[in-house]
C-alpha positions in Angstrom: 89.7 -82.8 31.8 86.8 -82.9 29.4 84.0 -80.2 29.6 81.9 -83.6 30.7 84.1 -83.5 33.7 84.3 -79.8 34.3 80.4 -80.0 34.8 80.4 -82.3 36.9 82.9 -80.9 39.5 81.0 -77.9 39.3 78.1 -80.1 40.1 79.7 -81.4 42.9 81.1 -78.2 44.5 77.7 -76.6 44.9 76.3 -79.1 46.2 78.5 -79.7 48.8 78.1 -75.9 49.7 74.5 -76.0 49.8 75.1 -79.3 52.0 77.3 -76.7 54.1 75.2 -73.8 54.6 71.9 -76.5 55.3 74.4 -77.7 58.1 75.4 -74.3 59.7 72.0 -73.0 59.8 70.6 -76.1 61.8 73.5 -75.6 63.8 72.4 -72.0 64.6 69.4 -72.9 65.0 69.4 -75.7 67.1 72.4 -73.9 69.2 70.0 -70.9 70.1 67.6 -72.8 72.0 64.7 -71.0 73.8 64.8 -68.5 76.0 62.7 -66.5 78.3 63.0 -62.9 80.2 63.8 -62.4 84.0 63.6 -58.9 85.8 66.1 -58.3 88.4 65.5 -55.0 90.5 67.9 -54.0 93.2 66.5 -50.7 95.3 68.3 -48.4 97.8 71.2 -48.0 96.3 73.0 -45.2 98.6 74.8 -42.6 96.4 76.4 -39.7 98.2 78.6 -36.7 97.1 80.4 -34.9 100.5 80.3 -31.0 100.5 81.1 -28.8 100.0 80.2 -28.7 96.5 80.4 -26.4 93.9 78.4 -25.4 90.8 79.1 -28.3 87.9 79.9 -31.3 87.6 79.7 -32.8 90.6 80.1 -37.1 91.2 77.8 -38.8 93.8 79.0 -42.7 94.0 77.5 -45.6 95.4 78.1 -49.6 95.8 75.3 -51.5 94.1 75.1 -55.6 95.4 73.1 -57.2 92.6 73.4 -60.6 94.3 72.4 -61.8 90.8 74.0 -65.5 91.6 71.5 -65.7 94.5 68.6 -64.2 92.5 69.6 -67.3 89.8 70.1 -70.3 92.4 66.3 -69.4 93.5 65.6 -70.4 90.0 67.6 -72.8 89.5 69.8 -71.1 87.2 73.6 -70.2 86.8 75.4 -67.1 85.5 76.1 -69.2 82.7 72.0 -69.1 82.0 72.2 -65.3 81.3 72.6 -64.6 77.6 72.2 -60.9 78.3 71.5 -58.2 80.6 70.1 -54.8 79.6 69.4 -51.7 82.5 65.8 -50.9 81.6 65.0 -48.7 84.5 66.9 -46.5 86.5 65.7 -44.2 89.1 67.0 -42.2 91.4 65.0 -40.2 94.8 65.9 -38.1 97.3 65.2 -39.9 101.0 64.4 -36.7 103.0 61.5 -34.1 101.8 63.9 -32.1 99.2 63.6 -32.6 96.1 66.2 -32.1 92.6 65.4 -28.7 92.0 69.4 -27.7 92.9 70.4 -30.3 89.8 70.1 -29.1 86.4 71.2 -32.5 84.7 72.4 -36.3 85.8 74.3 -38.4 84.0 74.3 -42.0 85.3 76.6 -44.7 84.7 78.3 -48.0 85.8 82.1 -48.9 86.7 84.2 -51.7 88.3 87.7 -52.9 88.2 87.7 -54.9 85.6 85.3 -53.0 83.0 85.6 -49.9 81.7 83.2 -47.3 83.2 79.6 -46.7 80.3 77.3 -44.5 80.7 73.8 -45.9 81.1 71.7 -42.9 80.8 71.3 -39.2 81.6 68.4 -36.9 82.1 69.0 -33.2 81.0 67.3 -30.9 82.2 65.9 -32.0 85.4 62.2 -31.2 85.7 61.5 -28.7 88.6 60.0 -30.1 91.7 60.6 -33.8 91.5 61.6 -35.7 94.0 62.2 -38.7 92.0 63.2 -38.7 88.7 63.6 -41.3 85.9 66.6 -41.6 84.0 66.1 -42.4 80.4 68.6 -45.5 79.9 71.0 -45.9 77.1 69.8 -47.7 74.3 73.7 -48.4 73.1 74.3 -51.1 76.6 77.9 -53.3 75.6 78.7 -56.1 78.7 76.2 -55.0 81.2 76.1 -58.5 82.2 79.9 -58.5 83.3 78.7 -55.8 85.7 75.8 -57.7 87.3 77.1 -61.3 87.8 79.8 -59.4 89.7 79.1 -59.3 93.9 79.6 -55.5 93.6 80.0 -52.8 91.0 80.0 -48.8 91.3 77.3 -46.8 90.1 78.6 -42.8 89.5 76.7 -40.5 89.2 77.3 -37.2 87.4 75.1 -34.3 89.7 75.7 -30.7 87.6 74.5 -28.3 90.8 73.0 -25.0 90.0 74.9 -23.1 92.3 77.5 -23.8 95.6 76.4 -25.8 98.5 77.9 -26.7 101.8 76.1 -29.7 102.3 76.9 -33.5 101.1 74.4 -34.9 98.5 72.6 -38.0 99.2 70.3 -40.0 97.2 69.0 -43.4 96.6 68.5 -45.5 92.9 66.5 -48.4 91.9 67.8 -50.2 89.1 65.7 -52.8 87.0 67.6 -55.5 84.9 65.9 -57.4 82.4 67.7 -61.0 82.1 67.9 -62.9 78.8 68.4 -66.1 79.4 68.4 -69.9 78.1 65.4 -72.3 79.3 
């Protein structure tokens, strides 16, 4: 082939891959679409530990029912609609007049048979006096949708007591979910 030639097939060859990458970025760009943000909040979550316990690490555990395929159908929406799910809030309260003071740290986080258990957050130390407390989330969050289009998922809680106690440990968590989804 003559240099002629050799130019030309050059020619041709970018231009075909600029013809390629124009096509796969309208492609991503048309596939993305719009979206908008949903909040999901699901409150009184019952998390107990039964005594006695003992100074540590301690697990409280509780069933959380997002009913997030309910929550969707008043929208007129599907699981498939959710793009992602972060936790943006998580807080936890005592239901009787005590408050944390026998906690020195929490650490909070989500499990279910099918996904591996991930922490969501942790608050360390527990401020004195409170009887609610917000739980600084992860900012690291992988799958948290697989948990919430699920009809049930555990939430475990972590509870390092100060010091022994013969009596169970009961609390109560709101979670807030903010949806990503497609319009």
């Amino acid at each position: 082939m003559d240099d002629k030639g050799k130019v030309l097939t050059l020619l041709l060859a970018a231009v075909l891959s600029l013809v390629c990458i124009v096509v796969g970025l309208l492609l991503l760009f048309f596939s993305c679409g719009s979206t908008q943000t949903e909040v999901l909040t699901v409150t009184g979550i019952e998390l107990s530990a039964e005594g006695p316990l003992f100074s540590g690490s301690n697990t409280a555990q509780g069933i959380c029912r997002a009913e997030m395929d309910a929550w969707l159908k008043t929208m007129g929406k599907t699981s498939a609609d959710v793009r992602e799910v972060r936790l943006t809030r998580a807080q936890m309260y005592v239901p009787d007049t005590t408050n944390f003071d026998g906690l020195a740290s929490v650490t909070l986080m989500f499990a279910s048979d099918n996904i591996d258990m991930q922490t969501m957050g942790a608050l360390n130390p527990i401020p004195a006096g409170q009887h609610r407390i917000d739980i600084p989330v992860a900012h690291s969050q992988q799958q948290i949708k697989w948990f919430v289009v699920q009809p049930a998922f555990s939430v475990v809680l972590d509870a390092d007591l100060k010091a022994d106690s013969d009596a169970s440990l009961g609390l109560k968590a709101d979670l807030e979910f903010s949806l990503l989804m497609h319009q």
